[in-house]
C-alpha positions, 0 to 999 in steps of 0.5 A: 602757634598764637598765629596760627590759633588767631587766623584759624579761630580755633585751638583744637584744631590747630595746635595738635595739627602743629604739635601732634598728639591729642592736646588741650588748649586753654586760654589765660589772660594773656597767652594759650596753656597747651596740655598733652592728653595721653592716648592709649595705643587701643583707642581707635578714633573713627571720622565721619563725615557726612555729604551735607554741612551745618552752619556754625551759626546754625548750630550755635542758635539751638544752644541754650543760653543759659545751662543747669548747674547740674548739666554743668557738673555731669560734664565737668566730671565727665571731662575728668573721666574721658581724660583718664580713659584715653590714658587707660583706654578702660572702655567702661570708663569712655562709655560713660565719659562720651556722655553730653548734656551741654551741646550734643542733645541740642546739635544731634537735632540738625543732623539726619539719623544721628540717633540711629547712626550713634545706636549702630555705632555702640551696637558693633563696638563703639565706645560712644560718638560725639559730635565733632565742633558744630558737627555735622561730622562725628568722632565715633571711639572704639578698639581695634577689634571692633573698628571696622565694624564699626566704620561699615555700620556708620556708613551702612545707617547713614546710607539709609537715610540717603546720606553719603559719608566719608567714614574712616579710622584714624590715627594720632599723629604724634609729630605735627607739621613736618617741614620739607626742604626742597631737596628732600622732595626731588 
């Protein structure tokens, strides 16, 4: 895992591809503390991943570089209450959770029709939509009542800015990286 983290550079991403599940990974002096975030079977996550990339580099010049005290607590607390959400899968509790103020009113900026598509999405049942990293691809919430509604009106609003996205529902892979022998693929 520590290898895998310092060549792919980023945690979220690597430790739940080898572990599975929904995890948090938080650096200390000298080695990463791995947390498991408990996800409630209802919620369903929603990709979308528009025809058009941002840099990292481009998305990280319209950051602020210093933020607000405020701004700071808003999202601490609500970090707290997006974890006891996907526990719960209360989608009061998401809808308020999903709520940013350090880097999605900054990023949405560089990504065509992001407000439309984010209004779309809650309109047919989204909890809410974040911007995934340094986007431009969105993690959309939602339960399995409302997810393919609200696949179509992502994609369907992005259309309409000319945009192509690759727009789908996933699941949480609980396992991680699976190890095939040889004589289990012939």
């Amino acid at each position: 895992m520590e290898l895998a983290i310092s060549m792919e550079g980023h945690p979220d991403n690597v430790v739940p591809a080898l572990i599975g599940g929904c995890r948090l990974a938080v650096t200390s002096q000298t080695s990463w503390k791995i947390c498991d975030v408990p996800w409630h079977k209802n919620i369903i996550p929603i990709v979308a991943i528009p025809d058009f990339e941002i840099s990292t580099e481009d998305a990280r010049k319209v950051l602020p570089t210093q933020v607000s005290r405020a701004d700071t607590i808003f999202n601490t607390a609500h970090l707290g209450l997006l974890l006891r959400g996907l526990a719960t899968g209360r989608s009061d509790w998401l809808k308020t959770a999903l709520q940013d103020k350090l880097h999605q009113p900054y990023r949405k900026q560089l990504i065509a029709g992001y407000d439309t598509v984010n209004s779309a999405a809650i309109d047919v049942g989204a909890y809410g939509m974040v911007i995934s990293g340094a986007g431009p691809t969105l993690l959309a919430l939602t339960d399995m009542e409302h997810s393919a509604d609200v696949v179509a009106a992502i994609a369907a609003t992005w259309q309409q800015y000319g945009i192509i996205a690759s727009v789908q529902p996933l699941s949480i892979d609980q396992q991680g990286v699976k190890i095939i022998s040889q004589t289990q693929i012939q």
